[in-house]
Backbone bond lengths (Angstrom), bond angles and torsions (degrees), N, CA, C in turn:
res aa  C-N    CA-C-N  psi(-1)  N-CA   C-N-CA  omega(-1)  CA-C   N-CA-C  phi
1 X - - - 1.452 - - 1.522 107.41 -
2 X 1.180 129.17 105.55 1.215 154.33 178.56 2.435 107.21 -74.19
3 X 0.805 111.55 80.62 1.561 120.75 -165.31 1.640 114.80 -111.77
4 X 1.341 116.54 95.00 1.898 127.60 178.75 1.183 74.61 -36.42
5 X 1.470 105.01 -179.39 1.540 150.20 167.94 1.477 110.46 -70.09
6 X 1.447 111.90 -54.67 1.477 106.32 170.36 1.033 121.03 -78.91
7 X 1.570 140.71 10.84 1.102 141.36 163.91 1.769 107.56 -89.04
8 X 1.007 115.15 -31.13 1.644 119.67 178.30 1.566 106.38 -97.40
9 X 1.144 137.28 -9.65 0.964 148.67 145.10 1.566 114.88 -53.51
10 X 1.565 114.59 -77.16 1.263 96.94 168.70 1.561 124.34 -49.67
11 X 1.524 129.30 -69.44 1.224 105.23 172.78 1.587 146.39 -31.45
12 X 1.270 96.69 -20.63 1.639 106.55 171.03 1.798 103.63 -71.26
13 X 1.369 122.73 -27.86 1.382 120.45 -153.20 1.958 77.62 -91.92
14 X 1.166 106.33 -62.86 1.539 109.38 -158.12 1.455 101.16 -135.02
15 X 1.750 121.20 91.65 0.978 116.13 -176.75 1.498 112.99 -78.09
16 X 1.076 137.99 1.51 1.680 123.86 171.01 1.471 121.85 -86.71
17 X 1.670 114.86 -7.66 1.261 121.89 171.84 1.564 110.80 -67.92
18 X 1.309 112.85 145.06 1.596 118.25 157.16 1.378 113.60 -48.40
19 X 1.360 114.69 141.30 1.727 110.18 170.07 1.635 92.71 -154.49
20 X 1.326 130.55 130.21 1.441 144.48 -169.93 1.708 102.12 -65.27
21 X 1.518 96.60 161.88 1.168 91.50 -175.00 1.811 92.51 -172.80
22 X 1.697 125.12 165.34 0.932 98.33 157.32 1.967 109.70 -135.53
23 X 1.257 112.18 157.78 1.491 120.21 -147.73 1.683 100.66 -115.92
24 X 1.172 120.13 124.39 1.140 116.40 -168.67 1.940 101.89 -121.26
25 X 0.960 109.17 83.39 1.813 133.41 178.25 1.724 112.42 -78.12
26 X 1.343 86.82 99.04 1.786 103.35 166.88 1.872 99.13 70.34
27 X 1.031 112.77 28.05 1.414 111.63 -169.32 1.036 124.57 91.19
28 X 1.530 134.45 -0.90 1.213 140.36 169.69 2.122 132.44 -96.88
29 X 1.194 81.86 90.92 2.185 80.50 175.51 1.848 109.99 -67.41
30 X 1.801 58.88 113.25 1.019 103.76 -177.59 2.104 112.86 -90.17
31 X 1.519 131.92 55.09 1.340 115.95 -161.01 1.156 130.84 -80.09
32 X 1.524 134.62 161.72 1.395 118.08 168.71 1.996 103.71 102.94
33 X 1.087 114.93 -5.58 1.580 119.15 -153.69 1.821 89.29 -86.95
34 X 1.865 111.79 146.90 1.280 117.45 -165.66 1.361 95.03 -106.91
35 X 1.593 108.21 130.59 1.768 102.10 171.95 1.263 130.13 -133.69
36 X 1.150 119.45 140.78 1.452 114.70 -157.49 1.822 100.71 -136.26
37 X 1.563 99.57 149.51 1.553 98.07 173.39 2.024 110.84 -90.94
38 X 1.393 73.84 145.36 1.604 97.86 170.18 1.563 135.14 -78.33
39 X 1.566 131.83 -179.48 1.503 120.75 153.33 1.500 110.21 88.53
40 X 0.969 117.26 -175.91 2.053 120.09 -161.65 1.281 90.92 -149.56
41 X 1.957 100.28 -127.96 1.606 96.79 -176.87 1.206 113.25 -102.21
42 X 1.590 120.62 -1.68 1.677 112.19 163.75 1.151 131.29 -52.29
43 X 1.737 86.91 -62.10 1.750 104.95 -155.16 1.912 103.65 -110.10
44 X 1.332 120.62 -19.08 1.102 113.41 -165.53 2.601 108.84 -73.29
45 X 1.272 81.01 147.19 1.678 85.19 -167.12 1.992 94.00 -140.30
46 X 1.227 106.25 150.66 1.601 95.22 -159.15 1.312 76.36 -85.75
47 X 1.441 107.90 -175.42 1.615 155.53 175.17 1.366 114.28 -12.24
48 X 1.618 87.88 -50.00 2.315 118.07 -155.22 1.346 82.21 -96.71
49 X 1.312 154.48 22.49 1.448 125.14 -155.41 2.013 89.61 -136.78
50 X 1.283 76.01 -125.57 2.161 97.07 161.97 1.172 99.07 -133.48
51 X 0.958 127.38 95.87 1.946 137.39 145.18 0.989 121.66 -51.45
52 X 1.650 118.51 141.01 1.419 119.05 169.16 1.494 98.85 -93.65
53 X 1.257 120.61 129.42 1.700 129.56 -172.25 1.310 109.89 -116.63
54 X 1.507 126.77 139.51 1.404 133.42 171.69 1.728 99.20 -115.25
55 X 1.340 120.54 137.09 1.444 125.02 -164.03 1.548 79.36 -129.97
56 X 1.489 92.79 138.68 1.265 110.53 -177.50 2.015 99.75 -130.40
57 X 1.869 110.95 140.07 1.197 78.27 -165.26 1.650 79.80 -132.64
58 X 1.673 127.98 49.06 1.311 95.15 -165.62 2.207 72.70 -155.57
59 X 1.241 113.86 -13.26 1.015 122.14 -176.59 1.655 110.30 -54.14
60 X 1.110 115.90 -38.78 1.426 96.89 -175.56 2.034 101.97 -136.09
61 X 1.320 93.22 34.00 1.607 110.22 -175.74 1.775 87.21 -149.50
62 X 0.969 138.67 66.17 1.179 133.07 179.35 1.853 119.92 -80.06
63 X 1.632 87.33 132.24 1.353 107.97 -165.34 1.585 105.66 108.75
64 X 0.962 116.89 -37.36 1.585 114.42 179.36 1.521 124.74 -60.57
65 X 1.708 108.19 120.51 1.496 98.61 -175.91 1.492 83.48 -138.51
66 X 1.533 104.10 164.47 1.820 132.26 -162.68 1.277 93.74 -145.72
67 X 1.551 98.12 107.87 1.454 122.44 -176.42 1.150 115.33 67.48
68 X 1.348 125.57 19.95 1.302 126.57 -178.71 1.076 104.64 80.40
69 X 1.527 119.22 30.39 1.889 109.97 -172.02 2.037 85.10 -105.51
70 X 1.210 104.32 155.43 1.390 108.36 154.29 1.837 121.43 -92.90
71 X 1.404 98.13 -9.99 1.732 103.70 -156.96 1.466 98.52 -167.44
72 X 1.288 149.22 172.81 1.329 148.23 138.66 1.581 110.19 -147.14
73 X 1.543 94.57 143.81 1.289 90.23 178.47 1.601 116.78 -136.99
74 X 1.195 125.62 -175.58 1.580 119.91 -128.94 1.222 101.39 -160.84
75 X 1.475 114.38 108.55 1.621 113.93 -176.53 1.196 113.41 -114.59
76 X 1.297 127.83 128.09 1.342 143.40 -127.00 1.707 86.02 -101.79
77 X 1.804 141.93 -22.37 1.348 147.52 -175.92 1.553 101.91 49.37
78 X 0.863 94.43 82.46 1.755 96.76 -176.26 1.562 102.97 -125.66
79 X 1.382 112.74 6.36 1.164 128.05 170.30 1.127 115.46 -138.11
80 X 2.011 119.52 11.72 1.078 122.22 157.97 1.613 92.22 -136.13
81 X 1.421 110.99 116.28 1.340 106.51 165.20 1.676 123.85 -87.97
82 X 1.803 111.93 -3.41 1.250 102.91 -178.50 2.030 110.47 -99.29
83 X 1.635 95.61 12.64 1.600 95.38 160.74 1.727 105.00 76.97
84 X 1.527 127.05 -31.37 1.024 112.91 -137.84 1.603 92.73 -111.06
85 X 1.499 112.12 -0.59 1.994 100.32 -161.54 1.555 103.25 -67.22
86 X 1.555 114.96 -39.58 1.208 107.20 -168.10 1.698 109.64 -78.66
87 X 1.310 130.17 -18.62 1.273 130.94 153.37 1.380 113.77 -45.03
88 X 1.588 123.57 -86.24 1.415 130.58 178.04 1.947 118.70 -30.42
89 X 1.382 82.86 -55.57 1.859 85.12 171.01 1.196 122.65 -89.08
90 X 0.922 155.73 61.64 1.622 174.98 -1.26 1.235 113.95 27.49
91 X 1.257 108.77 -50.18 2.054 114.36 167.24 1.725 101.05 -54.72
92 X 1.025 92.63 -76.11 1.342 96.99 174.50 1.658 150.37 -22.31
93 X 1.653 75.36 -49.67 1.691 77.34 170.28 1.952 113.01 -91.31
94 X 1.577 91.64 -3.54 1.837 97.24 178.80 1.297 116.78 -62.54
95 X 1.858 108.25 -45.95 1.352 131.49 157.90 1.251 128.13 -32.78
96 X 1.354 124.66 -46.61 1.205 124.47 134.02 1.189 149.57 -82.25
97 X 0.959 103.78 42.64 1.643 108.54 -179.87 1.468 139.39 60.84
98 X 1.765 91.74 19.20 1.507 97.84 -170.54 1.550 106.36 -116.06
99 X 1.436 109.87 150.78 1.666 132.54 -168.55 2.079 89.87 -56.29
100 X 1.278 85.44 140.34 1.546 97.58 -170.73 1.281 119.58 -169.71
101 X 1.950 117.17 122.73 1.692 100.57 -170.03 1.784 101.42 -55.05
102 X 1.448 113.04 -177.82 1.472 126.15 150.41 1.728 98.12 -88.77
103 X 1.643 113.36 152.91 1.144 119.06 144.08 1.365 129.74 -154.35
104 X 1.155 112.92 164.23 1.511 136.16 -166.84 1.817 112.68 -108.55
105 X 1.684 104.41 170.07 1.364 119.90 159.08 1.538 105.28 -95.80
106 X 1.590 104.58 163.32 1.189 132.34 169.91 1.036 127.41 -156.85
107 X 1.645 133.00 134.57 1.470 132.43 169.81 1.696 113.27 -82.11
108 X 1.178 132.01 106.96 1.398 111.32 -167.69 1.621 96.42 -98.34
109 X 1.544 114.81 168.79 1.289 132.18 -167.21 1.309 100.61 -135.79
110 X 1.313 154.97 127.19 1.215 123.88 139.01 1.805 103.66 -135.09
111 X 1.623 93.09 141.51 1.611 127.90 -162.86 1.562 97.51 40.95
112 X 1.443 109.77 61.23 1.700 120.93 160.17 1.630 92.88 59.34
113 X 1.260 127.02 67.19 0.916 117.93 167.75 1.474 113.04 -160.16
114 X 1.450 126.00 120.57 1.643 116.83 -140.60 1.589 107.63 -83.50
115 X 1.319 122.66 125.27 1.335 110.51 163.77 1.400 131.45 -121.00
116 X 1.078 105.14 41.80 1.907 132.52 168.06 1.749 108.75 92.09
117 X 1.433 85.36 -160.30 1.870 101.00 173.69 1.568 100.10 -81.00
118 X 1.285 128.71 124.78 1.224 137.61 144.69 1.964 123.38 -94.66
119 X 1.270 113.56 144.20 1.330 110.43 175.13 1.850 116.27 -95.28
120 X 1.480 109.22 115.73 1.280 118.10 -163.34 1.928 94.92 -79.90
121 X 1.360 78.83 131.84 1.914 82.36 -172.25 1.827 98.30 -122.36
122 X 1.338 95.59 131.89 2.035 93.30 172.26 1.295 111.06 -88.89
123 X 1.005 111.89 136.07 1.797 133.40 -170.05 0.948 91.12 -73.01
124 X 1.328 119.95 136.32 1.652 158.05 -176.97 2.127 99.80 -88.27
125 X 1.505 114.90 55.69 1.314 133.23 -169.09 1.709 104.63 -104.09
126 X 1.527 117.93 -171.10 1.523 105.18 -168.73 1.892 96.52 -84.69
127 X 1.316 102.46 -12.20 1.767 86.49 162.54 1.240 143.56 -58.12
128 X 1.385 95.73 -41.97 1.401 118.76 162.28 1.340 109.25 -55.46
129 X 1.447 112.74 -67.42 1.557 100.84 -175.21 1.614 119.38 -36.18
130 X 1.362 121.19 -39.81 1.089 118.69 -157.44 1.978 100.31 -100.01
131 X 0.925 120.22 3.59 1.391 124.09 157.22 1.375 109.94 -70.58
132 X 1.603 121.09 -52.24 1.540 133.43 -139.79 1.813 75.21 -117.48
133 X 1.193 160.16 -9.01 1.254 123.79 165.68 1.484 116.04 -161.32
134 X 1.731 101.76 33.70 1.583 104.87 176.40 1.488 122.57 78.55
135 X 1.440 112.65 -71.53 1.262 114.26 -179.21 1.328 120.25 -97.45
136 X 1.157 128.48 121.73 1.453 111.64 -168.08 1.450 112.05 -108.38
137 X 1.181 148.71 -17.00 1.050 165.57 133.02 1.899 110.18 7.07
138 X 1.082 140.98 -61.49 1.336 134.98 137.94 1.252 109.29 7.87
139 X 1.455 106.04 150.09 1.670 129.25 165.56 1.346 121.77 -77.34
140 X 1.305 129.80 137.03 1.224 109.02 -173.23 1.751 96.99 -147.38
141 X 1.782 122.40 139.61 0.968 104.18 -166.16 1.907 100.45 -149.45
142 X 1.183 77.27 169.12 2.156 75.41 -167.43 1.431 114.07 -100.38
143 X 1.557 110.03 128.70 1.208 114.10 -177.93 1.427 130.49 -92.88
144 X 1.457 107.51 16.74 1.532 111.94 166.12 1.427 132.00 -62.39
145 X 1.598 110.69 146.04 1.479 87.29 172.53 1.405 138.55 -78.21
146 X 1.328 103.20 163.75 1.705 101.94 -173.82 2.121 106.60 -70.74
147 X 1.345 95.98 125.49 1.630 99.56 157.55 1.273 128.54 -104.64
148 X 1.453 87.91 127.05 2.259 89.81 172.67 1.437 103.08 -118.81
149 X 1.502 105.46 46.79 1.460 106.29 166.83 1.945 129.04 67.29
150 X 1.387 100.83 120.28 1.604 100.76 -166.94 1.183 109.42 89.66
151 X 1.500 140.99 -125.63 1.062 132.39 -149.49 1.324 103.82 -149.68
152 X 1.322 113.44 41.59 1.915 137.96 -148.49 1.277 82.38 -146.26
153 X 2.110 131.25 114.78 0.802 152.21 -177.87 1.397 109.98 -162.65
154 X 1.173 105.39 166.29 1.438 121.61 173.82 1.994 117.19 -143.37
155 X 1.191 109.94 111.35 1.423 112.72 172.46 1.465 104.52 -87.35
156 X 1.560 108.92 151.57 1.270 145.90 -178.61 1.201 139.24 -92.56
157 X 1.727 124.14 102.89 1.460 111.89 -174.40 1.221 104.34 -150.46
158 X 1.309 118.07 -173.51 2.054 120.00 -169.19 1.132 85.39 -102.57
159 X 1.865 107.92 88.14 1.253 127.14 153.59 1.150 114.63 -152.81
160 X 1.916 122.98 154.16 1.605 118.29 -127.89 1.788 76.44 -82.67
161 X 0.925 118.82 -6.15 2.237 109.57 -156.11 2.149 83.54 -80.40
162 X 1.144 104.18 -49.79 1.261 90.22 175.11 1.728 133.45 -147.50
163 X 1.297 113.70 33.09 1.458 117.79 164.57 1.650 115.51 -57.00
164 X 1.766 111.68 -9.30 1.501 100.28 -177.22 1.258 98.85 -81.17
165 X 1.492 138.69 -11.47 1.339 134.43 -170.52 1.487 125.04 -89.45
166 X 1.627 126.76 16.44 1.405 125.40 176.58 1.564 80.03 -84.36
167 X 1.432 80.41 130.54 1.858 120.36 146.33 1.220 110.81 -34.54
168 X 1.379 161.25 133.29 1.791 154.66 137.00 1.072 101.89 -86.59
169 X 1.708 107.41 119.70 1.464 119.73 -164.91 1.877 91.86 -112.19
170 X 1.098 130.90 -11.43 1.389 109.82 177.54 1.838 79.74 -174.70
171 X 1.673 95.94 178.53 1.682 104.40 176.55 1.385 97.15 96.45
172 X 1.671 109.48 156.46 1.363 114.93 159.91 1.631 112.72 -47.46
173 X 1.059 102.72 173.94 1.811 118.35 178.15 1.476 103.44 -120.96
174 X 1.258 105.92 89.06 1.881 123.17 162.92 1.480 120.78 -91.87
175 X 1.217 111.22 16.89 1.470 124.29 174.02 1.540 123.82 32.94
176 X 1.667 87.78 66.55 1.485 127.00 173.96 1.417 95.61 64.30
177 X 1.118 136.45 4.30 2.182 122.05 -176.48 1.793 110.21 -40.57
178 X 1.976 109.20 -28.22 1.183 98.65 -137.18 1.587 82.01 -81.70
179 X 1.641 120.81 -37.94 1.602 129.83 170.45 1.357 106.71 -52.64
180 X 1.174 149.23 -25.43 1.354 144.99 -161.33 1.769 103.46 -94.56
181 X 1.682 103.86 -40.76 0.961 96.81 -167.31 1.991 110.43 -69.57
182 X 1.728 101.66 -36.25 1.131 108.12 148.65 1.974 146.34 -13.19
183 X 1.414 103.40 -62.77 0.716 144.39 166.38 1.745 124.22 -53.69
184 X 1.526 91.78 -61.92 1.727 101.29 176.33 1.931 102.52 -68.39
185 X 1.709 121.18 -41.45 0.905 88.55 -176.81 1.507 113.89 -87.64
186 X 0.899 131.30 -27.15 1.717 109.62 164.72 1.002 116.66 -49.55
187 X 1.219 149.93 -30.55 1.391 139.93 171.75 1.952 106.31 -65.50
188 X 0.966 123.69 -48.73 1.535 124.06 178.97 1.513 110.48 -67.46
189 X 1.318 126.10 -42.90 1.572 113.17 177.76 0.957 102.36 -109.35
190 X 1.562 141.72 47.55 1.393 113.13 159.27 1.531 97.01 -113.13
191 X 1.753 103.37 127.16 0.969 134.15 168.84 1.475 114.31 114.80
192 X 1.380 119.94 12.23 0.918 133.75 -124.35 2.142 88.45 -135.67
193 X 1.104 115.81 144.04 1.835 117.98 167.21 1.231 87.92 -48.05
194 X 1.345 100.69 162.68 1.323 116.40 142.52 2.104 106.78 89.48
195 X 1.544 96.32 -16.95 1.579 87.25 -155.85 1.504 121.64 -67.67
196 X 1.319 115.21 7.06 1.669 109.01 -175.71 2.158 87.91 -89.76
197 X 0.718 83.47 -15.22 1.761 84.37 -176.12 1.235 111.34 -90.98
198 X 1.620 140.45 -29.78 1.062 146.06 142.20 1.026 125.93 -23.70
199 X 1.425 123.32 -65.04 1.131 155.30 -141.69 2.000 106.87 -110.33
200 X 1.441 94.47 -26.86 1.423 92.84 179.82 1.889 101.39 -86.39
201 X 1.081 121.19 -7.40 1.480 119.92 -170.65 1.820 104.94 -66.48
202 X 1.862 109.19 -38.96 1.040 128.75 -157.09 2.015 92.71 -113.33
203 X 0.313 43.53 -70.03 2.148 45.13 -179.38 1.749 109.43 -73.75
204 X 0.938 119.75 146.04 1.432 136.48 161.41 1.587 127.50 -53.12
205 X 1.152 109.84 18.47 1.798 117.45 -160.34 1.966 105.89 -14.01
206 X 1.143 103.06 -77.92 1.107 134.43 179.10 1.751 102.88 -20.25
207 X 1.342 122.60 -32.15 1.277 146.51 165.13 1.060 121.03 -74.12
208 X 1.346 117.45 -61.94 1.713 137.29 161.80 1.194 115.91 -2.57
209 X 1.801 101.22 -81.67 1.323 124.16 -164.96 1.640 113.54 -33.03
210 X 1.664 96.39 -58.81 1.779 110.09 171.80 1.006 124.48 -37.38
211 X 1.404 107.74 -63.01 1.275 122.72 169.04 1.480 119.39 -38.15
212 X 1.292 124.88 -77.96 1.318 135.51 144.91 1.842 112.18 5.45
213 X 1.034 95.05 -91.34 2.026 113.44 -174.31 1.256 97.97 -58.02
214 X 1.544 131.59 -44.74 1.504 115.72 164.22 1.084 140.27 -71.26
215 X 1.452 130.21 -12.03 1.210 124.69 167.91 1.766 102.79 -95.05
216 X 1.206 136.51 -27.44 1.630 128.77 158.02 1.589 97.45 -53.09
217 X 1.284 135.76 -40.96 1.779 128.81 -149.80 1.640 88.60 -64.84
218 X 1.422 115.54 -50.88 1.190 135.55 -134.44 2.037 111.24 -86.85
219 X 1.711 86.68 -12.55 1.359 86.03 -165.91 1.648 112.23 82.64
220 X 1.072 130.59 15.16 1.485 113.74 -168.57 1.691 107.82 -87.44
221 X 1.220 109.55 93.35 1.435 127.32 168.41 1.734 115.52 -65.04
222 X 1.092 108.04 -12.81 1.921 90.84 169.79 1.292 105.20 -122.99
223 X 1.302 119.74 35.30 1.323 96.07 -164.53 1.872 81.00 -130.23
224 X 2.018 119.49 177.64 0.751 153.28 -156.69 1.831 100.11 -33.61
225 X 1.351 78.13 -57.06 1.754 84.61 -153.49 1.420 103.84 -61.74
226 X 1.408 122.21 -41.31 1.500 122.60 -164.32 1.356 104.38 -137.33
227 X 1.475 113.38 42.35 1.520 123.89 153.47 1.602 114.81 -167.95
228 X 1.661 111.55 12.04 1.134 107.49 -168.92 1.875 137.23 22.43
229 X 1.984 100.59 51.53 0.944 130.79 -174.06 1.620 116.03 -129.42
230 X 1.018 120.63 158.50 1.565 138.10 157.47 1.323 104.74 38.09
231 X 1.668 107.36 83.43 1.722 121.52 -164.43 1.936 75.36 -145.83
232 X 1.690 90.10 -178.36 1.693 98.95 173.54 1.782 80.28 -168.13
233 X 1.458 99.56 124.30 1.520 104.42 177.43 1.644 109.77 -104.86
234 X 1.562 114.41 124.17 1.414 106.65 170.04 1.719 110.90 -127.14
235 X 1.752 94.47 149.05 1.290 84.02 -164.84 2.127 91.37 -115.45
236 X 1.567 92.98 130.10 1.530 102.15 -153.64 1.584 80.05 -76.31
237 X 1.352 98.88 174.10 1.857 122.21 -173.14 1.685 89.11 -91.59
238 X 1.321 122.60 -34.07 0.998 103.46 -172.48 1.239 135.73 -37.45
239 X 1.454 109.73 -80.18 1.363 116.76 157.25 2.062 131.92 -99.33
240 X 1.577 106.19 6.77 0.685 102.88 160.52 1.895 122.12 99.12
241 X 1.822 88.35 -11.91 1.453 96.84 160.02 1.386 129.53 -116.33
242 X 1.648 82.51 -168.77 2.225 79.26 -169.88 1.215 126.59 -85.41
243 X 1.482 107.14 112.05 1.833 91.34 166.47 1.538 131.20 -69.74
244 X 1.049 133.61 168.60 1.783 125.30 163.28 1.601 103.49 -109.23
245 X 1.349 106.08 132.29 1.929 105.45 162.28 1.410 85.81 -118.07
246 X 1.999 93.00 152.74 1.548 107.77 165.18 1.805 99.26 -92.51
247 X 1.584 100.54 166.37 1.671 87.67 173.21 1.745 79.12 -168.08
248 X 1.501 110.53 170.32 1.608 123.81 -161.92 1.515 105.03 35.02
249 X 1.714 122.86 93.01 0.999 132.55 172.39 1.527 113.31 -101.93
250 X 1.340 121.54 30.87 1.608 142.45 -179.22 1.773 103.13 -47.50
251 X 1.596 96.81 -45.88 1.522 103.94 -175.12 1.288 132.29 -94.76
252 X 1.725 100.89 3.09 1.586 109.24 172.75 1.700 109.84 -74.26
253 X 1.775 102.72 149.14 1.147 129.23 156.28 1.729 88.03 79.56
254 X 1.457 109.10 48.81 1.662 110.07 137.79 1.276 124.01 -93.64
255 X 1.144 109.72 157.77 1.527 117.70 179.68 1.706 114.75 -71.96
């Protein structure tokens, strides 16, 4: 990653903003590409350090994708030093049949200056959707929690205090109905006869389960099931309900 002064400059001021840059991949210059740092209070490390980086390559070259990527992004494992969790669990959940980026290694560089093995992760974008479920057209929205910096957060669930707060990462904009509708029916049948049938009208059950046993198999401690964290719910056109993807598997396969 090749980065002016005012491009590392800005990121030092406000690392989640875009700031240009140009990226030179497997030998290829790559110019014009938007980059921004990644991560919360685990994994995120400023600028000068190991950054988690999202490379964007179509943001200010629009239409442009490399390798068919729209974006790639790059986790610095600074909370995995053996490199491999988010590899292994991605296999894992493929094995079963569940929606899952691909990922890779990487040596990253930036302004000739080495900053180790990073794990190259593909953004969970409407490409993806349409790799992992045909139609991509669906809403799709992020289930991380919200940060306001320090140790001042908010986690995310289909509940009225805060289901208005998923992110919409792609899809028309129906102003959250499809989470609400979510929401209202878990609140009416749970506990209730009948509720795997309720609940399967609006959610994917049948999907669930996997989901479920794989993120317990896996150890995945930040994620949905046993931290109600770092999920992305899309609800396919098909039939109209929600799937769950896991995504940042940094924290799978702790003890």
């Amino acid at each position: 990653i090749e980065m002016p002064a005012e491009s590392w400059e800005a990121l030092s001021a406000e690392p989640y903003e875009w700031a240009p840059a140009d990226v030179v991949l497997d030998g290829r210059r790559i110019e014009d590409v938007a980059v921004r740092l990644r991560g919360r209070i685990g994994s995120f490390r400023e600028i000068g350090s190991k950054p988690k980086l999202r490379l964007d390559f179509n943001r200010y070259v629009p239409g442009r994708r490399v390798d068919g990527l729209e974006a790639l992004s790059l986790d610095n494992n600074v909370v995995d030093c053996s490199g491999l969790k988010q590899m292994l669990g991605f296999h894992v959940l493929a094995l079963a049949g569940i929606p899952g980026s691909r990922a890779g290694f990487g040596q990253v560089y930036i302004n000739d200056v080495y900053y180790g093995v990073y794990n190259t992760i593909e953004p969970q974008d409407d490409r993806f959707l349409k790799r992992v479920f045909e139609d991509n057209s669906g809403t799709l929205y992020d289930g991380a929690y919200l940060w306001y910096g320090g140790w001042n957060y908010t986690m995310l669930d289909f509940y009225d205090s805060v289901d208005m707060l998923y992110d919409q990462e792609e899809g028309p904009d129906v102003g959250h109905a499809d989470i609400r509708t979510v929401t209202e029916t878990l609140a009416q049948a749970a506990y209730q006869p009948g509720f795997v049938a309720a609940m399967d009208a609006v959610w994917d059950m049948e999907a669930f389960y996997p989901y479920v046993a794989v993120e317990h198999w896996i150890g995945q401690n930040d994620g949905y099931v046993l931290n109600t964290n770092n999920n992305r719910i899309y609800f396919d056109p098909a039939d109209g309900r929600a799937r769950m993807i896991s995504y940042d598997l940094d924290y799978a396969f702790m003890p």
